[in-house]
N, C-alpha and C positions, 0 to 999 in steps of 0.2 A: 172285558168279556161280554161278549152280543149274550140278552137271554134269547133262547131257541122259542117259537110257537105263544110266545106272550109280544102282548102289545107294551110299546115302552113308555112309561111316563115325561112330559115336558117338563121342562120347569115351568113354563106357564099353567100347567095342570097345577103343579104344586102350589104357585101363588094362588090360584081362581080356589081352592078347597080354602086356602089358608085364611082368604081374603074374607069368602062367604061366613064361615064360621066365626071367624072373627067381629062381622060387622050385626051377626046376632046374639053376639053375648057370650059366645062359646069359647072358653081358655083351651089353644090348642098347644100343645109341643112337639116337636119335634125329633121323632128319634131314625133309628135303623139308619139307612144310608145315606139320604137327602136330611138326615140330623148331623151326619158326621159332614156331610158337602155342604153345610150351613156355615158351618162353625171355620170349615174351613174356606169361605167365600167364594167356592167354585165345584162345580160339578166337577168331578174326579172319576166317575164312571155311568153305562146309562142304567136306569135304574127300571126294574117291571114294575113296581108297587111304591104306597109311601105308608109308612109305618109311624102313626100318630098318638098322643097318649090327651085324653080330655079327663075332665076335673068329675071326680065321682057325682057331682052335685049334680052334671050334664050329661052322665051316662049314660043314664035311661029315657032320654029326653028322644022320641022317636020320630020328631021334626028329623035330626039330624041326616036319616039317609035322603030325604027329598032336597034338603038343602045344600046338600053336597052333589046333588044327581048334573053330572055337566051334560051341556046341550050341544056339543060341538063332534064332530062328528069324528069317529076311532076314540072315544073318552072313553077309560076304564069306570065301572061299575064300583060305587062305592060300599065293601063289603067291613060290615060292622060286627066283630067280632070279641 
């Protein structure tokens, strides 16, 4: 199912967030629907958003929206919630 009037996430968007966080220390996980298309080794549908869970210890850590900010051009806005 196409989402309507949203931009759609790549999987390269998901490795570049996953990668970045990752390479500063950041414990990320994986959940919502690119959790379930992990586990199951392949994208299964396209996705608008990525639904991620980090370690309370990094929660507050307010590095994270700049580090996650991608430079590429149609890249979603990383909303920290």
């Amino acid at each position: 199912m196409r989402v309507p009037n949203l931009t759609l996430m790549a999987p390269a968007d998901v490795l570049e967030l996953l990668d970045v966080l990752e390479n500063h220390g950041i414990a990320v996980w994986l959940s919502g629907g690119w959790g379930v298309d992990a586990l199951r080794g392949r994208q299964t549908r396209e996705h608008a958003d990525l639904d991620i869970t980090i370690s309370a210890t990094d929660r507050h850590n307010r590095q994270i929206p700049k580090m996650a900010a991608c430079t590429r051009p149609n890249c979603r806005t990383l909303q920290v919630t």
